[in-house]
C-alpha positions, 0 to 999 in steps of 0.5 A, a space after each residue: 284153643 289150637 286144636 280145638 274141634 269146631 262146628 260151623 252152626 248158624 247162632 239160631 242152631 247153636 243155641 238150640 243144640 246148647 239148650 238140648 245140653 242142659 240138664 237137671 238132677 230131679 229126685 236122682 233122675 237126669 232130666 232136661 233143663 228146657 224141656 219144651 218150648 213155646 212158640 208163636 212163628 212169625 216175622 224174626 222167629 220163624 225162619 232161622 230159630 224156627 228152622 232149628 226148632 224143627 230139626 231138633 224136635 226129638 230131643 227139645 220139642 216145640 209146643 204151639 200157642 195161642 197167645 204170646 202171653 198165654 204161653 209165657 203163664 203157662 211157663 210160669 205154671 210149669 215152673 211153679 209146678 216143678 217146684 223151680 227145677 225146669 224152664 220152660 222156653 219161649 220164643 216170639 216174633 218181634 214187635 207186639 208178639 214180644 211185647 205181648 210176653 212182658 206180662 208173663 215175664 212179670 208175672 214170673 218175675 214177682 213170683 221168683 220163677 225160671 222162663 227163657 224167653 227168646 225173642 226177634 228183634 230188627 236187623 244188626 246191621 240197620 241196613 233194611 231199616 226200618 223193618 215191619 213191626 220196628 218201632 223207631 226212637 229218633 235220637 236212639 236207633 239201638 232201643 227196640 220193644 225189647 227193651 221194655 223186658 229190662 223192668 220185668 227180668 233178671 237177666 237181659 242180653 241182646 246178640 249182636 255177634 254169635 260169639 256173645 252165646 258162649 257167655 250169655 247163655 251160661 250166664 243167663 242159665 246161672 242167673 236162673 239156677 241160682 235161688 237167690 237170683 231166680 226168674 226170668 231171663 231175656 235175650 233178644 235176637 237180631 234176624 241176621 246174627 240168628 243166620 249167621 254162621 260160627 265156628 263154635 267149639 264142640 264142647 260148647 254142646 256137651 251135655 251138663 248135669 246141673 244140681 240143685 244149689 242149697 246156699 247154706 246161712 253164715 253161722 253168726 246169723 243161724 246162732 242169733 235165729 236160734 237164740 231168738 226162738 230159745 228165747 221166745 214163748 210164744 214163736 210162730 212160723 210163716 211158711 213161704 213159697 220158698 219151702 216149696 221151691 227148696 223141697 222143704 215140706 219134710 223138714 217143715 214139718 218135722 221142725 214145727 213138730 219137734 219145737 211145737 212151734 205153730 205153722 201158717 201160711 201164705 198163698 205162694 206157701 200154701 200145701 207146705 203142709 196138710 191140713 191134717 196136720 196138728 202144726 197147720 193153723 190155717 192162711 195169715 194176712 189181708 186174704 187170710 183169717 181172722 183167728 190166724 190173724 190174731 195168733 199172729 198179734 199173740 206171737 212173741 217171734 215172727 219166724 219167716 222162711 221163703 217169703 217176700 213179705 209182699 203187703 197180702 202177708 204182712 196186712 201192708 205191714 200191720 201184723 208185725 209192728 212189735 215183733 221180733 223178725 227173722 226172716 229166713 231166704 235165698 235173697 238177702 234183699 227179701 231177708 232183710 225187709 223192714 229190718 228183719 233178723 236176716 238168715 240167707 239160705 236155703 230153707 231145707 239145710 237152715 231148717 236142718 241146721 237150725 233144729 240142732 240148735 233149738 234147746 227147748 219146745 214151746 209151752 203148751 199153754 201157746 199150742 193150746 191157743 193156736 189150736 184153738 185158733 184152728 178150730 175157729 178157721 174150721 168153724 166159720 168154714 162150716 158157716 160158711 158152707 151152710 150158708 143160704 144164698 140164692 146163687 152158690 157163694 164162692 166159697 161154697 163153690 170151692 169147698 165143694 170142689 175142696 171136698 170132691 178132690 182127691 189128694 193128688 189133684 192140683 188146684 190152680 187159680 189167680 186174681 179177683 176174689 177167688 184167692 182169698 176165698 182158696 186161701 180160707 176154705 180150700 184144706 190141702 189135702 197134697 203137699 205142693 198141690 195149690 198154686 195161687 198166682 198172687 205174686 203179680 195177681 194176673 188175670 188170665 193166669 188161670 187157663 193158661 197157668 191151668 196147661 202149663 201145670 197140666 204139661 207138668 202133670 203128664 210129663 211127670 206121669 203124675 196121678 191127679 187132675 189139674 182144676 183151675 177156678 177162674 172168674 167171668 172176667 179173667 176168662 174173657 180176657 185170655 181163654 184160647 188156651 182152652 183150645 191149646 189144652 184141646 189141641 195140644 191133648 193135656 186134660 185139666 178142669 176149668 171151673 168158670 164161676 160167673 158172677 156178672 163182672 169184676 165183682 171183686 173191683 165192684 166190692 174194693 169200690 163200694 167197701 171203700 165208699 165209692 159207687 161201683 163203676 164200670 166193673 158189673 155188667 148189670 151197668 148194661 141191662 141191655 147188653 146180652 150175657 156171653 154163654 161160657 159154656 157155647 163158647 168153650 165147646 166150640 174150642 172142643 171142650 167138653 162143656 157143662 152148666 151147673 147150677 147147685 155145688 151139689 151138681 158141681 160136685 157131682 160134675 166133677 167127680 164124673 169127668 175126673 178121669 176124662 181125657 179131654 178138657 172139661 169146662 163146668 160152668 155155674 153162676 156165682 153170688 156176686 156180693 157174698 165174700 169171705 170176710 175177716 183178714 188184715 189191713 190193707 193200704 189202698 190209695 182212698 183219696 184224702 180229700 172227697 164229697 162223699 161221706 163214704 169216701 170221708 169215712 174209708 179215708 179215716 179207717 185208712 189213716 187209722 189202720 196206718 198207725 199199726 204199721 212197721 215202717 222200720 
C-alpha cells in the first residue's frame, strides 16, 4: 500500500515481534496469547530465531528445556491448565530435535489443545546440501523430518519466502483459536528464510486483543435436542472436556440441577463438577465404575457435551447400542460420531440455550436410582481403601493423596494404570483442578505435564499445589524435567508409585490369557532396582521414601507449602487394581495354542455383539 510505514526485519525478528502482538481477554483482563517459549538451542534455531528470542526477553520470555519432548508435554499441560485460552511456543532444531517434538504434537493433537511449534529446517536455496542433521529422499528433495508433523497437527506451513509470515501466522493463529478446529500448529523454518530481511509493514506488529469465540448451535438442531430430552425419562448427561475448555462448569451444573438430569464424567471432563454435588454421579466407561455403568444401560437418552467419544468412554461403543445420542460440539466431526443427533456449538451458550427449552424435570423415581448409583461408587471406594494388602494399593495411594489435598491443588497424571484408578477414587474437590492426559495416553506426560501445569499456577498467581502421580515405568522414560522444575524454580509434587515395571501391560497380557512378558523387572531377578529417590535429589529435588499411605499422606501435608520440588516415592502393589468398568476392544488373536487366549477370544467376540456400529 503507497505510503505504507515499513521495517526491515529478518523474518526470525519478525515473527517474534508478531507474536508479542497477540493477546487474549481472560476473565476481562488482556494477556498474552504466547506467553513463553521453550527452547532447545541448536543447529537451525539457535542463531537467527535464537538471537530474536533474546532481544525480546521482557516481553516474550524464553524458558530452557530438557528435552524436546518434554517441553512440548508441558506445553500441553499449560494449555489444558488454561483451559485452552493461551499457546505456549516451541522451538527446536532441525533433524531429531524436531522430531523428538512430534509426541507431544499428538498428544495435544488427540486432546484438542493449542501448541505453536517452530521448528528449523535445511536451506531454501539447497546450495549448502546436504547439511548436518538432513535426512535426504533421492526422488524428493522438498520433504525434510518435518513433514513427519503433517499427521499430528492441525495446521502446517513451511517458509520458503518471508513474505508467507503475513498470511501463515494469522492462519495458523485462527486455526488455534477456534474450538472447532483447535490443536497444534507447525511451521518449519529454513535457516536462510529466517535471516533474510523484509520490509514488513508496521501494522503488521500492532497488538490485537482476540476474544474468546462461542459458535453458537443452528436452531433446528437445539429444537430437535431439547424435543428429545422433553421426551425422554430417563436422560443422562456426559460431561466432556469440552465444558472445561468452554468455561461451562456453571452453567453444568445449573442445567443438571434445574431438569434433574444426572451428570457423569469422562476423564478429560472430569472436575466439571464437584464431588459434592447431588447431580455428580461418578466416571463412565472402560476405566470407569460399575454402578455409573449401569446408569448408563438404565438411561433412556444419552446427552453428550464436549466429548470425542473415544473407545475409554464409550466401552468400544457397548454403552449406547440402543440409545438415543445427542452429542453436543464445537466440531461437527466429534457431533456426529456413530450417527449421533449432532448440536455444533459451543457448551456454555447451547447449555443456555438449550435450558429455555426444556418444559419438564426428570421423574424422581430416575434420580432416585442415580443416587443410588452414587452411593455404591462410594462404597466400594471405602472397600477399597480398607482393603489389606501388603504393599499400598494404588487406589489406597490416591485416596490418601485425594483426602490430603486441598480444593486448590491440581492433580496431574497419564498413562498405565493410574488413570483409571484417579477416574474412580480421586473426588474432586475444585472445579478444573484434575488433568488425566488419556486422550493420547503418553508416557512421560506426568513430569513434563506436571511444570507445564506448575507455570500456569505461578503465572495465574494461583493457590494450591500442582501433584502429579507417576509410575516407575513413565518416570524412567522422561524425568529431566524434575530438574527444569529445579532450575526453572516452579514447585509441584511428583508422587512415584513403584511397583517393578509396567504392571498395567503385565495385567492386559495376563487378563487376556497370555503370560506376562518383558513388562516386570521380576523377569530380571539379578538385575539391580533403580533408586528414585537418589536419582531425584541429584536433580536437586527435595526427596523422600515412604512406605505406608499414612506416612505419604503425612509427606504431603508436610511439604504442601515448600518451595522446591518435592519427589515422595512409595513402592506399590503390583497386581492389585480397581475393578469393574466397560468392554473394551483389544486386538486378542483368533487363532491360539493357549486356552487362555482361546477363551480371551471368546469374551472379545461376545462383547462385540453389544457394539453401536451405526
Amino acid at each position: 500500500m503507497e505510503g505504507e510505514i515499513v521495517a526491515e526485519l529478518t523474518t526470525a525478528q519478525a515473527i517474534v515481534r508478531w507474536l508479542a502482538a497477540q493477546k487474549i481477554t481472560i476473565d476481562g483482563e488482556v494477556k498474552p496469547y504466547f506467553p513463553f517459549v521453550f527452547s532447545i538451542f541448536g543447529h537451525g534455531n539457535a542463531l537467527s530465531l535464537g538471537d530474536a528470542l533474546f532481544d525480546a526477553q521482557e516481553v516474550l520470555p524464553t524458558l530452557r528445556g530438557q528435552t524436546e519432548e518434554g517441553m512440548g508435554l508441558a506445553g500441553v499441560a499449560y494449555a489444558k491448565a488454561m483451559r485452552g485460552q493461551q499457546s505456549a511456543v516451541i522451538t527446536t532444531s532441525i533433524g531429531p530435535g524436531a522430531l523428538n517434538v512430534v509426541t507431544a504434537a499428538g498428544t495435544a493433537l488427540a486432546n484438542r489443545l493449542p501448541m505453536l511449534i517452530l521448528s528449523g529446517e535445511t536451506f531454501n536455496s539447497r546450495i549448502p546440501d546436504p547439511v548436518l542433521q538432513q535426512v535426504e529422499h533421492f526422488g524428493a528433495p522438498s520433504i525434510t523430518v518435518n513433514d513427519a508433523f503433517r499427521a499430528v497437527v492441525r495446521y502446517w506451513d513451511r517458509i520458503t519466502s518471508p513474505t508467507q509470515i503475513l498470511t501463515s501466522l494469522p492462519q495458523a493463529l485462527m486455526t488455534m483459536l477456534d474450538p472447532a478446529t483447535r490443536g497444534p500448529a507447525f511451521i518449519g523454518l529454513p535457516q536462510d528464510v529466517q535471516a533474510a530481511t523484509f520490509d514488513f509493514p508496521d501494522r503488521f506488529f500492532d497488538e490485537k486483543v482476540h476474544e474468546f469465540p462461542r459458535p453458537r448451535a443452528d436452531r433446528n438442531e437445539i429444537d430437535l435436542c431439547a424435543a428429545l430430552i422433553n421426551n425422554s425419562k430417563k436422560p443422562v448427561l456426559i460431561a466432556g472436556g469440552g465444558i472445561h475448555y468452554s468455561l461451562a462448569e456453571n452453567e453444568l451444573a445449573e442445567f443438571a440441577s434445574k431438569h434433574g438430569i444426572p451428570v457423569v464424567e469422562t476423564m478429560a471432563g472430569k472436575a466439571s463438577l464437584l464431588w459434592s454435588n447431588p447431580s455428580l454421579i461418578g466416571p463412565l466407561g472402560i476405566t470407569g465404575s460399575d454402578p455409573v455403568n449401569a446408569l448408563i444401560e438404565e438411561s433412556d437418552l444419552v446427552l453428550a457435551i464436549g466429548t470425542r467419544l473415544q473407545d475409554f468412554t464409550t466401552g468400544s461403543w457397548t454403552l449406547f447400542k440402543d440409545k438415543e445420542l445427542v452429542a453436543i460440539n464445537t466440531a461437527r466431526f466429534d457431533a456426529s460420531k456413530r450417527h449421533a443427533y449432532a448440536v455444533v456449538g459451543d457448551a456454555r451458550a447451547t447449555l443456555h440455550e438449550l435450558s429455555g427449552l426444556i418444559s419438564r424435570k426428570a421423574e424422581d423415581i430416575w434420580l432416585e436410582i442415580a443416587k443410588t448409583r452414587k452411593a455404591e461408587c462410594e462404597r466400594d471406594r471405602e472397600d477399597r481403601k480398607n482393603l489389606h494388602s501388603v504393599l499400598p494399593t494404588y487406589a489406597q495411594i490416591v485416596i490418601a493423596t485425594n483426602e490430603t489435598a486441598s480444593e486448590h491443588d491440581y492433580v496431574l497424571t497419564a498413562a498405565g494404570g493410574l488413570p483409571g484408578e484417579l477416574n474412580n477414587n480421586w473426588f474432586s474437590k475444585g472445579i478444573a483442578s484434575f488433568d488425566c492426559e488419556y486422550g493420547f495416553s503418553c508416557m512421560g506426560y506426568e513430569i513434563s505435564g506436571a511444570l507445564g501445569a506448575a507455570i500456569a499456577q505461578k503465572k495465574e498467581k494461583r493457590s494450591g499445589r500442582v501433584i502429579a502421580l507417576t509410575g516407575d515405568g513413565s518416570y524412567l522414560m522422561l524425568n529431566s524435567d524434575i530438574y527444569s522444575a529445579v532450575l526453572l524454580d516452579y514447585p509441584l509434587t511428583l508422587i512415584v508409585c513403584d511397583n517393578g515395571g509396567y504392571a498395567v501391560i503385565s495385567r492386559l497380557q495376563t487378563g487376556h490369557g497370555a503370560p506376562s512378558f518383558r513388562t516386570m523387572l521380576t523377569e530380571y531377578p539379578d538385575a539391580p532396582r533403580v533408586d528414585f529417590v537418589a536419582h531425584a535429589a541429584s536433580m536437586g529435588a527435595e526427596t523422600y521414601k515412604v512406605t505406608s499411605v499414612e506416612e505419604l499422606a503425612s509427606t504431603i501435608s508436610k511439604t504442601k507449602e515448600s518451595v522446591r520440588t518435592v519427589v515422595i516415592v512409595i513402592e506399590s502393589a503390583p497386581t492389585t487394581w480397581t475393578e469393574g468398568g466397560a468392554f473394551w476392544e483389544v486386538g486378542i488373536p483368533q487363532v491360539s495354542t493357549k486356552s487362555g487366549v482361546k477363551d480371551a477370544r471368546k469374551a472379545i467376540n461376545e462383547g462385540k455383539k453389544n457394539q453401536r456400529i451405526y
